[in-house]
C-alpha positions in Angstrom: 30.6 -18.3 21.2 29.5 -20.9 19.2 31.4 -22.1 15.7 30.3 -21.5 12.2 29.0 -25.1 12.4 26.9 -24.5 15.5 24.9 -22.0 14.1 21.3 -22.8 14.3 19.6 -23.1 10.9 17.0 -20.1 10.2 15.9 -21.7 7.0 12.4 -22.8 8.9 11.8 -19.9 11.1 10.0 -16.8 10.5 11.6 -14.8 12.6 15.7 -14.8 13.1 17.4 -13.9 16.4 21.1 -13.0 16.6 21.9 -11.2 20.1 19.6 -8.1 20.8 18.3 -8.2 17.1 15.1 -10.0 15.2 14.6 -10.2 11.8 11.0 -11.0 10.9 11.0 -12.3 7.8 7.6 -12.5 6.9 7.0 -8.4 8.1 10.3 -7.3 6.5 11.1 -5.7 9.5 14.2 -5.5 12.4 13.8 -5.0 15.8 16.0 -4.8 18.5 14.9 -5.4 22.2 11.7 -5.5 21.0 11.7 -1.6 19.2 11.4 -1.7 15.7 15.0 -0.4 13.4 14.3 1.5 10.7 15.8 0.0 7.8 15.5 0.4 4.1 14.3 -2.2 1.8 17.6 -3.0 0.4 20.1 -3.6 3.4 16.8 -5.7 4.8 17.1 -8.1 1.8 21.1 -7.6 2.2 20.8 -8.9 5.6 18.5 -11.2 5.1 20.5 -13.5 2.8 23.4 -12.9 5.2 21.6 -14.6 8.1 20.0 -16.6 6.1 23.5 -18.7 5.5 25.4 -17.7 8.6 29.0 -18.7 8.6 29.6 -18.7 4.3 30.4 -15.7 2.0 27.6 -14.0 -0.3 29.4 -12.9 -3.5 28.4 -9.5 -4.8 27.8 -11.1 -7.6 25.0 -13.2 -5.7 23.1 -9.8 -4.8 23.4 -8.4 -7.5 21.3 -11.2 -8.9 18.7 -11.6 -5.8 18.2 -7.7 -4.5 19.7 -5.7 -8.3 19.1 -7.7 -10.9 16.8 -5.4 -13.0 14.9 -3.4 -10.3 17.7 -0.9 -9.5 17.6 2.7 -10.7 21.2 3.5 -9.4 24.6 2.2 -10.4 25.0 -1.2 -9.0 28.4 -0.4 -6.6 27.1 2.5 -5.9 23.6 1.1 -4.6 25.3 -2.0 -2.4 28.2 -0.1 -0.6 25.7 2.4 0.4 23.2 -0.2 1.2 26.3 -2.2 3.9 26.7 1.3 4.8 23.2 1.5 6.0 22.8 -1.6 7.3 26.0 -1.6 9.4 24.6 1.9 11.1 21.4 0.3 12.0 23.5 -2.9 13.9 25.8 -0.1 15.2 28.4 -2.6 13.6 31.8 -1.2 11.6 33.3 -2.6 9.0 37.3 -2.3 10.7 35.9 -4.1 13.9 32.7 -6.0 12.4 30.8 -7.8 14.9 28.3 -9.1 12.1 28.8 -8.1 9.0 32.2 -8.9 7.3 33.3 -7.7 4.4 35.8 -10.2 2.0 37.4 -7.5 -0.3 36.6 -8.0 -3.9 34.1 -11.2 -3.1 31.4 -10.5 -1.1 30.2 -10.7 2.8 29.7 -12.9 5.7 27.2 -12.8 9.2 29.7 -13.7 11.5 26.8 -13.3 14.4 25.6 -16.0 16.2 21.9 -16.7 15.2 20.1 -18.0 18.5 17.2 -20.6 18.8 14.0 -19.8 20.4 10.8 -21.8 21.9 8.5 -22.3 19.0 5.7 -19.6 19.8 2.9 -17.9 17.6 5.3 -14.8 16.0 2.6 -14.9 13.5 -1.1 -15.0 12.7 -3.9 -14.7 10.5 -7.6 -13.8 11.1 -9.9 -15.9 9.1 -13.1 -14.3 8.1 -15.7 -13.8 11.1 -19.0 -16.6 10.1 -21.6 -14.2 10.0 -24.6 -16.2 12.1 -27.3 -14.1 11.7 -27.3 -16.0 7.7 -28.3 -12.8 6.2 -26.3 -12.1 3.5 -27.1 -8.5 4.3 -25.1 -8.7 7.3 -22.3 -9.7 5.6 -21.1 -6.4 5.6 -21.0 -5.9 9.2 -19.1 -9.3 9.8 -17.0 -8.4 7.0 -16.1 -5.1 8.7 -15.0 -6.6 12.1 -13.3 -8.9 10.5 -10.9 -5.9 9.2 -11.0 -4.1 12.6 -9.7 -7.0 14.5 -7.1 -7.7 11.9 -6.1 -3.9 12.1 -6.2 -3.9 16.0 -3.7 -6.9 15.7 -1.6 -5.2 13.6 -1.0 -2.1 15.6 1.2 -4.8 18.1 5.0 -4.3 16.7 6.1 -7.5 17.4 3.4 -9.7 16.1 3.1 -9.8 11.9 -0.7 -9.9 10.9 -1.5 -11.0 7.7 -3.6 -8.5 5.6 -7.4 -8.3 5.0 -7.5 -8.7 1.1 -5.1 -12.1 2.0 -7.7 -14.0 4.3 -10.7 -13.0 2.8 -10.0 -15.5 0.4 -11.0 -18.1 2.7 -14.5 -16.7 3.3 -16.7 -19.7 3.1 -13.3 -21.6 2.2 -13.2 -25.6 3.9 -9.7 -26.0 4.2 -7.8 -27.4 7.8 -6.8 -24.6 9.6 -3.4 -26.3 9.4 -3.0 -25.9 5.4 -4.4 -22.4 5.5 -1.7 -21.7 8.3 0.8 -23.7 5.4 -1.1 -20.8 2.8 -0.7 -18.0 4.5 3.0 -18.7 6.0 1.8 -18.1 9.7 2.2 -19.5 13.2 -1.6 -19.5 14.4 -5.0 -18.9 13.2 -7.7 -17.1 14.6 -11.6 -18.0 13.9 -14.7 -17.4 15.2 -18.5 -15.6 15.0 -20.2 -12.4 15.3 -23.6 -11.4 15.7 -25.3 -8.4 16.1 -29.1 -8.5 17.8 -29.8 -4.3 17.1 -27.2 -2.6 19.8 -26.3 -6.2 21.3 -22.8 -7.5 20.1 -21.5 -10.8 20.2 -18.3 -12.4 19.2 -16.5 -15.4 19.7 -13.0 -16.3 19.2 -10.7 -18.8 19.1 -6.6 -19.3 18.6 -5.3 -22.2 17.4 -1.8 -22.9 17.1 -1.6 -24.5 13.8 1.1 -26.9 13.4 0.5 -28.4 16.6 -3.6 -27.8 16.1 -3.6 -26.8 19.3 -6.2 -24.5 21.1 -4.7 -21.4 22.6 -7.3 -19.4 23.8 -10.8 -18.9 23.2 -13.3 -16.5 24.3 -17.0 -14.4 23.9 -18.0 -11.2 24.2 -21.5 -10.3 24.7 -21.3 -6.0 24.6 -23.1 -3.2 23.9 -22.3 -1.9 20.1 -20.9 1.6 21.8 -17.9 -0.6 23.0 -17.0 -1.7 19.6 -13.8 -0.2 19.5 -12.6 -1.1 23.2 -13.6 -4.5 22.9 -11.3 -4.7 19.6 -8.6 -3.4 21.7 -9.6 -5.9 24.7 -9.7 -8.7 22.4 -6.2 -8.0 20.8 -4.4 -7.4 24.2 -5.5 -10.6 25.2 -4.4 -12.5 21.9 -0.8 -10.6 22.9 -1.0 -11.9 25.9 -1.5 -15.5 25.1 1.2 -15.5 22.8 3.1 -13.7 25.2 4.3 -10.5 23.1 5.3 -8.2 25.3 3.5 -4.6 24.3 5.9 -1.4 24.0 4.8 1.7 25.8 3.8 2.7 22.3 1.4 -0.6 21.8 -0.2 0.5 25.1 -0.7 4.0 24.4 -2.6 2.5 20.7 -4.7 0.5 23.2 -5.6 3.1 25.3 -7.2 5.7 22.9 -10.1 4.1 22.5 -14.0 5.8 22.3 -17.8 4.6 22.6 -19.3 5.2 19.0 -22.6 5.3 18.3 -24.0 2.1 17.0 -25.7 3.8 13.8 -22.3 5.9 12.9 -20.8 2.4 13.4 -23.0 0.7 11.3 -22.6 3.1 8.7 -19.0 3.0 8.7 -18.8 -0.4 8.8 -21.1 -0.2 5.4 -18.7 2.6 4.0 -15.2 0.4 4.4 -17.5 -2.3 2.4 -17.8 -0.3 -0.1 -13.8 1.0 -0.3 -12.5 -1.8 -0.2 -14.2 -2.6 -3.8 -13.0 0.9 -4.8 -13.5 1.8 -7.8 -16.8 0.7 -8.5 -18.1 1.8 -5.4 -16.7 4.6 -4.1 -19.9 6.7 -4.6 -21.6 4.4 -2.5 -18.6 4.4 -0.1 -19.1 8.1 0.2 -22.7 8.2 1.6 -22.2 5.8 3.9 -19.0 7.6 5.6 -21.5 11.2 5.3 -24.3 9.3 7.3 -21.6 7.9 10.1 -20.5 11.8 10.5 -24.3 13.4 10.8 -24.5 10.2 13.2 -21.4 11.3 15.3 -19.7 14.2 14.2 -16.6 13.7 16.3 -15.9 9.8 14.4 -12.6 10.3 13.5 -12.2 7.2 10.9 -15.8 8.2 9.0 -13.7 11.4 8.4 -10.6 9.4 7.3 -12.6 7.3 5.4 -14.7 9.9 3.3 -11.4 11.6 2.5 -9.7 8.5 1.3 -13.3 8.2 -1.1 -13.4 12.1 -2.1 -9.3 12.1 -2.7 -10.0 8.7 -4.8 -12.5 10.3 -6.9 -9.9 12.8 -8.1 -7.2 10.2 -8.4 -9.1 8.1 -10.5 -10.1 11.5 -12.7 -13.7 10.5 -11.8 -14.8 14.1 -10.2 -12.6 17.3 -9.9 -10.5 18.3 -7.9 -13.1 21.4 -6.3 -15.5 17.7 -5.9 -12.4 16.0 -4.1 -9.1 16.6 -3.5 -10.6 20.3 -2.1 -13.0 18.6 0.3 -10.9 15.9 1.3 -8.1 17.9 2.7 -10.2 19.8 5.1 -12.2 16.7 5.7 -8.0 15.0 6.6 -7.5 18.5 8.5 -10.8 17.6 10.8 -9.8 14.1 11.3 -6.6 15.6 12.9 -7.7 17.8 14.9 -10.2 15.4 16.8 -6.9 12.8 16.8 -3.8 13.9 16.0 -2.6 10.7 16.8 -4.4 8.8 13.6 -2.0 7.4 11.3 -5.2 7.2 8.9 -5.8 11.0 9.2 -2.3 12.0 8.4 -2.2 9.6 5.6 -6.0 11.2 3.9 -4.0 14.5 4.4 -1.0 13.5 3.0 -3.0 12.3 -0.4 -5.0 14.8 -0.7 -2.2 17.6 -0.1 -0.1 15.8 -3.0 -3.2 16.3 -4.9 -3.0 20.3 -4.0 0.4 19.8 -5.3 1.7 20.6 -2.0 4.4 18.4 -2.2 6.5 19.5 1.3 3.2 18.7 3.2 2.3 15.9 1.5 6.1 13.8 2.4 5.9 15.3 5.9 2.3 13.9 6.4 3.3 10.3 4.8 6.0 9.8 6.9 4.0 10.5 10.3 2.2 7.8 9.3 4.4 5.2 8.7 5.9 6.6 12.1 2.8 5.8 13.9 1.9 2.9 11.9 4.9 1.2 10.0 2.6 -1.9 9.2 0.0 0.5 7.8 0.2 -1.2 3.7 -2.1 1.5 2.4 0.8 4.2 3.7 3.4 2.5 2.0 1.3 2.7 -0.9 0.6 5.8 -1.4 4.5 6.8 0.0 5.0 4.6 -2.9 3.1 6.8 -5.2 4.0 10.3 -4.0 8.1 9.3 -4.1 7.3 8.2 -8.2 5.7 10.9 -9.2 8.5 13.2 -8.3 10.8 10.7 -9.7 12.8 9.0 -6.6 12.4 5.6 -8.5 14.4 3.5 -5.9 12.5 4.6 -3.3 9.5 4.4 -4.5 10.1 0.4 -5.7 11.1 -0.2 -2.4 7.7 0.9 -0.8 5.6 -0.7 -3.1 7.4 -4.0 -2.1 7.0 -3.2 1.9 3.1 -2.6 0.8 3.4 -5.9 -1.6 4.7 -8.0 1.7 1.9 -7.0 4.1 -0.8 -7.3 1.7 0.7 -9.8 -0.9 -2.4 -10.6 -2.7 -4.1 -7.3 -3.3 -3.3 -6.3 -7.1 -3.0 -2.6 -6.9 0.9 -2.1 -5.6 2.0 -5.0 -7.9 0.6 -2.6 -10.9 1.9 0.4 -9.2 5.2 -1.1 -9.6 4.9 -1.6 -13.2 4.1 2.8 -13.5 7.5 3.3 -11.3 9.2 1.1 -14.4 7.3 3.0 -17.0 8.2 6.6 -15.8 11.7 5.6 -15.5 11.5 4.3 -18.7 12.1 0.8 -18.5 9.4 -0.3 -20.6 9.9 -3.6 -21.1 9.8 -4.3 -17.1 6.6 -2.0 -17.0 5.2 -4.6 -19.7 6.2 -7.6 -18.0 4.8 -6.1 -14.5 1.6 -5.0 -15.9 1.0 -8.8 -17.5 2.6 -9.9 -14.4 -0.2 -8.1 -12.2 -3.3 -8.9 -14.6 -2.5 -12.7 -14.1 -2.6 -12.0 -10.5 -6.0 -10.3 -11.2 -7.6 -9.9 -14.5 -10.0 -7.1 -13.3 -7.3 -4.2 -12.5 -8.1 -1.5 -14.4 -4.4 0.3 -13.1 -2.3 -2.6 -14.6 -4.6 -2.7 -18.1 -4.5 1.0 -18.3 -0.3 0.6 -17.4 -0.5 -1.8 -20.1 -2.2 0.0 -22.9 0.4 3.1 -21.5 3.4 1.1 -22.0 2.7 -0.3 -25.6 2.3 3.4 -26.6 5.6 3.9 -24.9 7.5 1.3 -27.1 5.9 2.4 -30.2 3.7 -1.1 -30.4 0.6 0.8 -30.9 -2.0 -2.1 -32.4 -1.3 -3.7 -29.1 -1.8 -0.5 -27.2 -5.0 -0.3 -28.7 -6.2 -3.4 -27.9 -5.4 -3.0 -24.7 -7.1 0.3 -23.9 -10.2 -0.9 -25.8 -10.9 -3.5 -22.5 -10.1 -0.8 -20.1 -13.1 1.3 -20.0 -14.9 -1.7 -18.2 -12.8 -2.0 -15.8 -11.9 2.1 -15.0 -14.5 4.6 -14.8 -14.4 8.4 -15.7 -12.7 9.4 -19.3 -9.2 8.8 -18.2 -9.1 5.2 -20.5 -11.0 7.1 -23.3 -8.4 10.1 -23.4 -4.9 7.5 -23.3 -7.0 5.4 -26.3 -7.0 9.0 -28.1 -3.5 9.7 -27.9 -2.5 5.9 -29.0 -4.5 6.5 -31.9 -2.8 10.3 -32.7 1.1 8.3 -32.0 0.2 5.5 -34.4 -0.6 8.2 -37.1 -4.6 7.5 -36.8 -5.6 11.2 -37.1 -9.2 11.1 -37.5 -9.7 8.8 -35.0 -7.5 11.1 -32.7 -9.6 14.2 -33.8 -13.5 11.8 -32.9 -12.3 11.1 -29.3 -11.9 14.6 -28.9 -15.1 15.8 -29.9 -16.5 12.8 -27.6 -14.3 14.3 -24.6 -16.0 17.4 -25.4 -19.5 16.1 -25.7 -18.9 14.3 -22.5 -17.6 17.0 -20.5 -21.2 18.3 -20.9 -22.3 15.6 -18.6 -19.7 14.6 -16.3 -16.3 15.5 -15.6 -13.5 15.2 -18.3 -9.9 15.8 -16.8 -8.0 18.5 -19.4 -4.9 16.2 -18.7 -5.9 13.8 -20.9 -7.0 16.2 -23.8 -3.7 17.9 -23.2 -2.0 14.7 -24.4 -3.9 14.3 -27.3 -3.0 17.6 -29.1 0.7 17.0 -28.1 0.8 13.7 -29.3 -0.7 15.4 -32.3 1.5 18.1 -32.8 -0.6 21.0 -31.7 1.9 22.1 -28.9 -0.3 25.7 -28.4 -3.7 23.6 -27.6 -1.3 20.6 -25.2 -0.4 24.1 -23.5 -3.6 25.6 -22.7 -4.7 22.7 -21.9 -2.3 22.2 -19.5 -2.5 25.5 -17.6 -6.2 24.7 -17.7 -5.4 21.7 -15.6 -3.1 23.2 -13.6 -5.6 26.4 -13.0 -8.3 23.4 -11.8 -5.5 21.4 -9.8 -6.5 18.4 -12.4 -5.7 15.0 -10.7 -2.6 13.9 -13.3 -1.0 17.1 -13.5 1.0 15.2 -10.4 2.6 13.3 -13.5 4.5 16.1 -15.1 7.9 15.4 -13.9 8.1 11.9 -14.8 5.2 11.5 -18.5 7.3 10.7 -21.0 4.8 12.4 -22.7 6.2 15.7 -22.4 9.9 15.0 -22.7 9.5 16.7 -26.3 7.7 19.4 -25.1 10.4 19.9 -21.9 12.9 22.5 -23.2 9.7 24.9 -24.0 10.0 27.9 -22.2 6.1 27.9 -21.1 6.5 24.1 -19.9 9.6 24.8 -17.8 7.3 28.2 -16.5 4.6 25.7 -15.5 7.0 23.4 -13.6 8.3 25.9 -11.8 4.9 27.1 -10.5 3.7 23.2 -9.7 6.8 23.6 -7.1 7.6 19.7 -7.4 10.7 18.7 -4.7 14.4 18.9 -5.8 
């Protein structure tokens, strides 16, 4: 065994190795053997600062500053001994016989394991934007697209962290070394290369470089028929595993192996339709008729039907179309996708959403957490886990998924605003306000965290403010969600008539496209009119509106939540104890 003062210093490496065990740092995750532990978010940070300073004593009073400091819902004793509770049952360690973690009563805790050194290897890696070479920016969308599916066929290997999609394309068209974007993105190699398509003719080429030593790993081309798209992803990952010599689990394997020929037209189409996603919400309409032409292409393309559910599901969430235009069709869209694969973590998930959108809450958690079982790197599943466990108001738990979606997709602005709505339903409005500006800085164009921000003014009674800020969402939200929240700032700040005209333009524009009764509901409660906020609220309910998920948690309601009709209509939206 080596001393306290032999321990080798982790402070450089990703990844830390203490016996069987290997915390990944940069994934957030534990693994022992190679077979991922399932840990909270909590006891991972705990243990993280343990190992991080092997040998010396963490006060409580340091984690309580690093891991509690404001983000806790739960009393703070409470939260870290059942936190060391957890993460001594994951290390199969005890606290009368502790072989890692030891407890100094009434200071704090020390790793008394003995971190191990490893070869320097590529733990790590990002995929750099695929140079489209046809030079049609037309194409664009097609390089774009296998840029994603490599990245995702990388990141089905458990061993190996992957950095996310909205991360690298950052670099697109980006001259940097590859050696400060490896700095950038916090990774141990970088992968580059080409693709061109010549109509059902594929090529790609690909290199790895390892990037502090700017050395050339392995490099390789493909010349294939479009119809091997998907095999040749998984080819081309298994050999990147390879040369970094990750060992694949069983599990890995089995990912590898269920792969299909697609058509090259569905494929095309698809590849347009994830374009067109990933700049949700603008164009999710044009999202949706490019995942309906990869289906009449192939009807048995199991991700055209995950994707189109995501879109449909989306238009609901977003109070865009109702529920009979999305939610409705996208769970029987989620239910195909499953029974073609009932292995696709992406299927489960479009069920899961759109089955909390039925308010089908039991389904909904079950569905989630296949997912994550199948895919625990999948960010967009921690996401929306994130989502579903705030809106029935387990706030801890909730945080704590928004940060595992946060840390594999560290740049994309949506779960940093979704983080700000788990503060505001729990009522910590000042955090909410400080996360919302927080997440606009990050990105001035999210509609979520100006909407969040307009919200939480309203919240804290600063209403001028809460105007102001609603006034700038409507460019960047479609639907009438922005319109009906600016309604009801105006009705709490005593602005009547202004109340009363956003009404009458709800009503005018529900003659043309759809108005959610959620938001009209909120304007005659914040205006007093209880009867109307009621029948508009079993009119929601009656139509499965998209925010009647909100109930539980609004603070809008909490005056209207000893009424005998409200608590009736809880009942009968059958949210989880």
């Amino acid at each position: 065994m080596l001393s306290s003062m032999e321990h080798v210093n982790p402070s450089r490496d990703t990844a830390i190795r203490f016996d069987d065990y290997e915390l990944d740092r940069g994934s957030g995750e534990l693994r022992r053997n190679g077979v991922l532990v399932k840990l909270q978010e909590q006891p991972f940070q705990i243990l993280q600062l343990l190992v991080e300073r092997p040998g010396q004593v963490v006060t409580r009073d340091e984690l309580r500053q690093k891991i509690w400091p404001s983000n806790t819902f739960v009393d703070f004793d409470h939260g870290i001994n059942n936190a060391i509770k957890r993460l001594r049952a994951a290390l199969n360690d005890s606290a009368e016989k502790p072989r890692y973690i030891e407890t100094l009563a009434s200071r704090g805790y020390r790793f008394i394991g003995v971190i191990t050194a490893s070869p320097p290897q590529i733990e790590s890696l990002a995929v750099l934007p695929l140079e489209n070479l046809s030079r049609d920016p037309e194409q664009d969308y097609f390089a774009e697209g296998v840029t994603e599916a490599l990245i995702s066929s990388l990141a089905k290997i458990g061993a190996l962290r992957v950095v996310s999609r909205t991360s690298v394309m950052q670099y697109k068209g980006v001259r940097k070394s590859l050696r400060d974007i490896a700095l950038e993105l916090q990774v141990d190699g970088v992968i580059e290369g080409t693709v061109q398509r010549s109509g059902e003719r594929l090529r790609i080429s690909a290199q790895l470089v390892h990037a502090s030593t700017d050395k050339h790993v392995w490099a390789e081309s493909y010349d294939r028929d479009v119809r091997d798209v998907l095999a040749l992803q998984s080819e081309v990952a298994r050999a990147i595993a390879r040369e970094v010599q990750i060992k694949l689990t069983p599990l890995d394997q089995a990912r590898f192996a269920q792969v299909h020929s697609v058509d090259p037209e569905a494929y095309d189409a698809y590849l347009r339709g994830r374009y067109h996603l990933n700049r949700r919400p603008a164009e999710l309409a044009k999202a949706v008729q490019c995942f309906q032409a990869a289906i009449a292409q192939d009807s048995t393309y199991v991700a055209a039907y995950a994707g189109l559910a995501d879109c449909l599901c989306g238009l609901s969430a977003w109070g865009i179309v109702p529920a009979s235009e999305g939610s409705v069709k996208a769970k029987a869209l989620a239910q195909k996708a499953l029974e073609l694969d009932h292995g696709s973590a992406e299927a489960h998930l479009s069920l899961a959403f759109a089955a909390m959108y039925h308010y089908d809450f039991l389904t909904a958690e079950k569905k989630f957490e296949r997912a994550l079982e199948l895919n625990p790197k999948y960010g967009l599943a921690h996401q929306r886990f994130g989502w579903y466990l705030c809106v029935v108001d387990h706030y801890e738990e909730a945080y704590a998924e928004f940060q595992r979606a946060i840390r594999l997709d560290p740049l994309l602005s949506l779960p940093h605003a979704m983080v700000g709505f788990v503060f505001l339903y729990a009522r910590r409005y000042d955090q909410a306000l400080k996360q919302f500006a927080k997440t606009l800085e990050l990105d001035p164009t999210s509609g979520p965290a100006q909407f969040g921000l307009g919200w939480a003014y309203r919240c804290k009674s600063q209403y001028e403010p809460g105007i102001a800020a609603l006034r700038k969402v409507g460019e960047l939200w479609p639907g009438s969600s922005p319109l009906g929240m600016l309604g009801e700032v105006y009705a709490a700040a005593g602005y009547e008539d202004e109340a009363q005209k956003i009404l009458e333009q709800l009503q005018e524009l529900s003659k043309q496209r759809y108005v959610t009764p959620y938001v009209v509901a909120r304007i005659y409660n914040t205006l007093g009119r209880k009867d109307e906020a009621l029948h508009w609220l079993e009119t929601a309910y009656r139509e499965r509106a998209e925010w009647m998920v909100l109930l539980k948690v609004d603070p809008c309601w909490d005056d209207l939540r000893s009424d005998p009709r409200f608590q009736d209509l809880m009942r009968r939206m059958n949210f989880p104890a």
